[in-house]
N, C-alpha and C positions, 0 to 999 in steps of 0.2 A: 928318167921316169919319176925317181922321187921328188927331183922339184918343179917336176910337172903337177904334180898330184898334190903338192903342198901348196901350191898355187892357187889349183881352184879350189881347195878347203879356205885359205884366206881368202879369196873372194867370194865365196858361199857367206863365211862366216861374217865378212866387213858389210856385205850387204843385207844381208840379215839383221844383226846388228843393226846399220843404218834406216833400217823400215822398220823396226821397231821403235828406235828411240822417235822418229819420227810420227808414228801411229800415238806414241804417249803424247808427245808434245802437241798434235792437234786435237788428240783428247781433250788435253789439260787447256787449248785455248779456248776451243768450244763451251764447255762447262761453262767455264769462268766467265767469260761474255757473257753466257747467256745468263746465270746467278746477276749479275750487275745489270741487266738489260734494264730493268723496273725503274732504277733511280738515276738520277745525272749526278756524279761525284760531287761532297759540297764543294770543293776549290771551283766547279764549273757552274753549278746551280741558276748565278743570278743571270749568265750569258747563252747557256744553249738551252735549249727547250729540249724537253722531256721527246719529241718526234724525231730530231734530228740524231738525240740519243738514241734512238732503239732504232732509227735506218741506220744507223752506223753499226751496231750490236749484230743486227740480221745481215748486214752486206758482210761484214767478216767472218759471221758465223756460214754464211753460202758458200764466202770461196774457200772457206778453210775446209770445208768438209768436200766442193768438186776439187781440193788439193790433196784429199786423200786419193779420188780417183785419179788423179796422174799421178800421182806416187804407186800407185795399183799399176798402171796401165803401164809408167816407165820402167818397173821394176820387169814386168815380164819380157816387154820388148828388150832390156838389156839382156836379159839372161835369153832370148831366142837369137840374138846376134852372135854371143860367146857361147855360152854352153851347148847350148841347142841347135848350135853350130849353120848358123842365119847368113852371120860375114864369108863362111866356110861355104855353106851352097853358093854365093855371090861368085864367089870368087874363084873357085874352079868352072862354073858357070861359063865366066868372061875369060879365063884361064881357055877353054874351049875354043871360044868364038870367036876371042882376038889373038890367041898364043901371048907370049911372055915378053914384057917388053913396056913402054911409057902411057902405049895407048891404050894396053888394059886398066894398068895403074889406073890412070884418069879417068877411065870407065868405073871401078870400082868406086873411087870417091865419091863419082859425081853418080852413080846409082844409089850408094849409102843414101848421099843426102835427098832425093830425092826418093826416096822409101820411107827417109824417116818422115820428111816432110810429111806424107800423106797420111803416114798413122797419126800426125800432129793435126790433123786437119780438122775432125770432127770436135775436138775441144778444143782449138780454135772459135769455131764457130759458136760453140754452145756457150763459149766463157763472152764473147763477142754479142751474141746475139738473141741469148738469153739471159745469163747472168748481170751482163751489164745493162742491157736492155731492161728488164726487169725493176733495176734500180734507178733508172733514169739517166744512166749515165752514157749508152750509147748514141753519136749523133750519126755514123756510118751507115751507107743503104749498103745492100749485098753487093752492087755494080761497083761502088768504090774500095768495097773489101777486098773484092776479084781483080781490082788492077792493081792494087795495093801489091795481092799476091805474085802477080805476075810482074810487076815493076820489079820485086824486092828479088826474085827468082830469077828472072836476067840478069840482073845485075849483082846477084849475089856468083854466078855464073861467070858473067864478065869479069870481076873483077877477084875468086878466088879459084880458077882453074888456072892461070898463070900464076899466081903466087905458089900457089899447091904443085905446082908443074916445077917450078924453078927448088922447092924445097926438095922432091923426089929425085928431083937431076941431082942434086946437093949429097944427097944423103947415098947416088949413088957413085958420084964423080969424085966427093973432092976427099976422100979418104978415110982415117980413123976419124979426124977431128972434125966432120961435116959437120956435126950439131951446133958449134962454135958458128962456124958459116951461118949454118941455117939459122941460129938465133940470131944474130945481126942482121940476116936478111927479113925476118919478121919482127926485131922491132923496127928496123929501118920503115918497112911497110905499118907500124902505128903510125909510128909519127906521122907520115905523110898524110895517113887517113886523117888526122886533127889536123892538120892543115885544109887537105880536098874537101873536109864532108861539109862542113858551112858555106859553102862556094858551092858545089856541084854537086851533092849527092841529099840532101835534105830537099833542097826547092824540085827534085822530084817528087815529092810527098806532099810538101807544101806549099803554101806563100807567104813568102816573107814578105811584109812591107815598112819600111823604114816608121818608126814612131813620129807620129805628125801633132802629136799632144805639145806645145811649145813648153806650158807651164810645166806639165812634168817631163818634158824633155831637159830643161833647165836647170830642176831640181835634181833628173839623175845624173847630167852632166856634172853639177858641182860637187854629189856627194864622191865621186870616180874621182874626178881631181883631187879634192879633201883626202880623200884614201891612195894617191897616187897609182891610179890604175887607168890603164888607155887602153881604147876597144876602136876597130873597125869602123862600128856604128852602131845604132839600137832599133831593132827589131819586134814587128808584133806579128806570131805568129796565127795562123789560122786555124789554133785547135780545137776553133769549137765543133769543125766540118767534121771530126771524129768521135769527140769524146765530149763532157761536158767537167772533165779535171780540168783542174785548174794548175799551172807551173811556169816558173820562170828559169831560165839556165844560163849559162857559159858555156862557149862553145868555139874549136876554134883553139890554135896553139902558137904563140908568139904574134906577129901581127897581122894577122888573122883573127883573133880573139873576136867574139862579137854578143853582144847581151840578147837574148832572145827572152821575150815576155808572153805567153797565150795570150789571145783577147779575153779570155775567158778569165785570167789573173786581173787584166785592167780591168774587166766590167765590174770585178767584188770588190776590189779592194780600192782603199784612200788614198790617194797621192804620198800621205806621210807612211801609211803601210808597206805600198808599194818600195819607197824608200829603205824600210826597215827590212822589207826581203830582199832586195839588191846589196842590202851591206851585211846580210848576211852571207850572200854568194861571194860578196868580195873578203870577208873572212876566210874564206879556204882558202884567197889567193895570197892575203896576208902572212897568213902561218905556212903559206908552202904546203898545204895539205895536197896539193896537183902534184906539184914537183913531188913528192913524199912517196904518191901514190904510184907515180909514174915508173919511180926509182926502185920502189916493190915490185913492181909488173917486172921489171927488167932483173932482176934478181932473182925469182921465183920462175920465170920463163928460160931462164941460163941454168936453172936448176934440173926444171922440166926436161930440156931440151939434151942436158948431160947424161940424166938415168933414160931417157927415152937412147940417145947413142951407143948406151950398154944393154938393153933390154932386146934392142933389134938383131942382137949378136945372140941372141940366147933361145936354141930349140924351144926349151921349156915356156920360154913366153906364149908363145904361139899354142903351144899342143895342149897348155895346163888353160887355155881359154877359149880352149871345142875350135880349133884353128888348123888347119894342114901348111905347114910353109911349102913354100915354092922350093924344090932341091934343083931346076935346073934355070932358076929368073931371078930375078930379085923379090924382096919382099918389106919392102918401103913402105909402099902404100898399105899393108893388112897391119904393120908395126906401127903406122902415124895413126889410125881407125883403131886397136885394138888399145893404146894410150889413153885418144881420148875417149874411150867407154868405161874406163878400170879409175881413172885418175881420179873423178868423183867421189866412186866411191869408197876409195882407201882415205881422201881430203876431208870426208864432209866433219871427221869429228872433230878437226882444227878450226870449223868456220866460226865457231864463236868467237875466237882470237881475234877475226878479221870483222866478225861484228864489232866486237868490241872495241876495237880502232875506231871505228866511223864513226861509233858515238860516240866517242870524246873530239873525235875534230867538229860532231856539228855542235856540240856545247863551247868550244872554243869558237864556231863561228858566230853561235849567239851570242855570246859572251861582247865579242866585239863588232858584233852591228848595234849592241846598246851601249856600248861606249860612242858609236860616229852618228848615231838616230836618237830614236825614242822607244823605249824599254814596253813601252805601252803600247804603242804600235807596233813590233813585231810581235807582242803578244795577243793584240788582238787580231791580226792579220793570220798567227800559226793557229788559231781558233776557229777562224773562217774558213782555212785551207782545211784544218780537220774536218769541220763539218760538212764544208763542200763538197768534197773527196769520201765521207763517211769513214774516215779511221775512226776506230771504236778508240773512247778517254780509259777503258778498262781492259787492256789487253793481260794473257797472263802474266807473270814476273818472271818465270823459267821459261816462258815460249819467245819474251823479249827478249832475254840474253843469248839464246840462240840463235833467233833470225834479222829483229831487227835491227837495221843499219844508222836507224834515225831513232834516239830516243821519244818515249813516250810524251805525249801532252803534257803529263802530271809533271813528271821530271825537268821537262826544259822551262816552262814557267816558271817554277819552283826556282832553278837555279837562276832564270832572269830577274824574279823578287827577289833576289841575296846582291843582285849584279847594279854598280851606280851606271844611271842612265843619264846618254849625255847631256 
């Protein structure tokens, strides 16, 4: 009973905590955008226009303020699944209807997800089809949303009721050391996903079509060679049919690999731009920032999966998070759902760490796409993407070290002027 009750005092207290430090920090972005909205910083002055500054200023300052309302709207829905004992109705519920046994199990998950989905629904839409709407950046009608949803729902379906089924078999066949199993059997299942989803699971959403540009097909073929990198093939996707962002990626894992470009990338930017953002992608692959990232996941998931094989052993998990465990079935599935609702928010206060990683590797990959391009061209192409995309040039400096992954405009220019261009 007592570390029941010390349980949910730490989860009262970490999530509390975490909604506040949160409320300050969109605070403190808000202001501060808006205080800068008036001027275009001088380092940007002679190249963006005072218009494109202040949609960038009001597009950050909308979603940061509809990000209070899902920080509202999540905080409560977590606390009516655990406390208010949400997963607990569920799950005596189907406890009822199906008795105790694999096919409640997967009744339970796949009602979770499907619950939660639907309270995700309406800000879905409002971020879709007003916010982004709003700013010009939606290209999506409702008809394309709606199959969007329902492609993504099958086959989120399809392809994680087996995985989640083979995990629950796992956790309750193969003994103490299941979570050992079961984490090999989930990363076994990434990998293969960065294999299948370039191949088979994207050109649902999309169209890929091979890039038919000769000259700059030429050009990125030589800079890939120059940098010793081999891809599949290159790719232009169709994302203007959604959105009106602009992005280029990697995608794909071993020979599989394949370069994917928006059209909406080709239609802004200059063949030597374009260049200058491809060697910066291929900077991640230089320094191993994949590999890096991959070999975290696989670390932190073996971690995960260790305290989750001692927590499932443990009354107090269950009952100190408004939970009744199962005393004559198993209780796999209430311990895999009960993980991942709690894990956030005891993690969120380490995520600056894990910001802070990513911007040093994308300064490392500017770094070395103006060593194999032109320092000017990726800098005027991360100006274009800014503006296009509306990322505000003044975000705050404690809301940056928090959340973002991708250093600042200010910043990466800044260290691209210090950096010799090739």
């Amino acid at each position: 009973m007592a570390a029941s009750y010390s349980l949910t005092l730490a989860f009262a207290a970490f999530l509390l905590a975490g909604l506040a430090v949160k409320l300050w920090l969109a605070t403190r972005q808000i202001r501060y955008v808006a205080r800068h909205r008036d001027a275009v910083p001088p380092p940007f002055a002679a190249t963006v226009p005072l218009s494109a500054h202040q949609k960038a200023a009001d597009y950050t300052i909308t979603k940061t303020r509809f990000g209070l309302l899902e920080l509202a709207l999540g905080a409560a829905v977590l606390v009516g699944w655990t406390l208010l004992g949400g997963l607990d109705t569920l799950n005596q519920g189907l406890l009822r209807w199906l008795g105790s046994g694999m096919a409640q199990q997967l009744a339970l998950m796949a009602g979770f997800a499907l619950v939660s989905g639907a309270i995700d629904l309406p800000l879905a839409l409002y971020q879709t089809f007003v916010i982004e709407e709003r700013f010009g950046f939606n290209k999506m009608t409702f008809r394309l949303w709606l199959v969007d949803l329902v492609k993504s729902t099958v086959l989120g379906m399809a392809i994680g009721l087996p995985i989640v089924a083979l995990i629950l078999w796992l956790m309750g066949a193969a003994g103490a050391f299941w979570w050992l199993w079961a984490w090999a059997v989930w990363m076994g299942f990434n990998l293969l996903l960065l294999v299948v989803y370039p191949t088979f699971i994207a050109p649902l959403f999309n169209k890929f079509k091979p890039l038919d540009d000769e000259t700059l097909k030429a050009r990125v073929t030589e800079l890939m060679r120059r940098c010793g990198f081999a891809a599949k093939g290159l790719f232009v996707m169709d994302g203007s049919k959604r959105s009106a962002h602009a992005n280029a990626y990697f995608t794909g894992f071993g020979a599989a690999k394949r370069v994917v470009f928006y059209d909406t990338l080709l239609a802004k930017l200059s063949p030597g731009e374009v260049d200058a953002v491809l060697a910066h992608e291929l900077g991640h692959f230089k320094h191993k920032h994949i590999v890096k990232r991959i070999a975290g996941m696989f670390a932190l998931s073996l971690a995960g999966f260790a305290l989750l094989g001692w927590l499932s052993t443990q009354v107090w998990f269950y009952t100190g998070l408004g939970v009744r465990p199962n005393l004559d079935g198993p209780n796999d599935a209430l311990a895999l759902l009960l993980f991942l609702l709690v894990v956030p928010v005891f993690s969120f206060f380490i995520s600056p760490l894990m910001a802070l990683l990513s911007r040093r590797h994308e300064f490392e990959a500017d770094a070395y796409a103006v060593q194999q391009t032109s320092g000017k061209d990726l800098s005027t192409a991360l100006l274009k993407l800014y503006e296009d995309n509306a990322s505000t040039l003044t975000p705050d400096p404690v809301f940056v070290k928090f959340y973002y992954s991708h250093p600042p405009a200010s910043e990466r220019l800044a260290r691209m002027a210090g950096a010799s261009p090739a």
